[in-house]
C-alpha positions as CSV (number, residue, x, y, z in Angstrom):
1,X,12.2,-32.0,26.4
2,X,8.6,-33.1,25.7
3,X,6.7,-32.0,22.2
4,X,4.7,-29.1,22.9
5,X,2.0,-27.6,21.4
6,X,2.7,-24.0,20.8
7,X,-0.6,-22.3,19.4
8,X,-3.0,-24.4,16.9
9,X,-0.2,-24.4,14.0
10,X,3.0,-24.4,16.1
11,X,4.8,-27.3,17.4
12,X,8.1,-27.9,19.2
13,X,9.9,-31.6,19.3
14,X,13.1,-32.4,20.0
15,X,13.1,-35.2,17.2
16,X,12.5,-32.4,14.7
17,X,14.6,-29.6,13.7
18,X,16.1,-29.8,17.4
19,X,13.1,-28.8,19.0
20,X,12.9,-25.3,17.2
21,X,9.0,-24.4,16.7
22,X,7.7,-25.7,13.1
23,X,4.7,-25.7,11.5
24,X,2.3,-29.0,12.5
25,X,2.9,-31.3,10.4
26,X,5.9,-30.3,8.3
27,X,9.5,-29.2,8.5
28,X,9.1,-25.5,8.0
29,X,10.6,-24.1,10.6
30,X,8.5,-20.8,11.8
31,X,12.2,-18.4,12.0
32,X,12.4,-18.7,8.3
33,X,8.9,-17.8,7.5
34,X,9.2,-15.0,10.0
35,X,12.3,-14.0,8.1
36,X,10.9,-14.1,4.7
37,X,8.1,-12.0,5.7
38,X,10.8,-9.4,7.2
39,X,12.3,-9.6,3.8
40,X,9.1,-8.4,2.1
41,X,7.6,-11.8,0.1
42,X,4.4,-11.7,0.0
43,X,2.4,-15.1,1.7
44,X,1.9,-16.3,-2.1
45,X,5.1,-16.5,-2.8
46,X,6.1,-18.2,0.7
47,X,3.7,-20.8,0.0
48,X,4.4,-21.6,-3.2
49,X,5.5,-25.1,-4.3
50,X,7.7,-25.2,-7.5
């Protein structure tokens, strides 16, 4: 499997996180963002860095 570009944010290579779909540039995999939100955070406190 080949990186590939999944929208302008999304990417999915096998060298990281096993090829599950991350945000460019980081480790953040999009399934636990998607399961935060579920849970009801709000996008401030997803993104927040302590």
């Amino acid at each position: 499997m080949k990186s590939m570009i999944i929208g302008r944010h999304i990417v999915a290579d096998p060298k990281i996180c096993h090829g599950k779909p991350t945000f460019r540039g980081t480790r953040i995999m999009v399934s636990d963002v998607l399961e935060q939100i579920e849970e009801g955070l709000t996008w401030e406190s997803i993104i927040r860095v302590d």
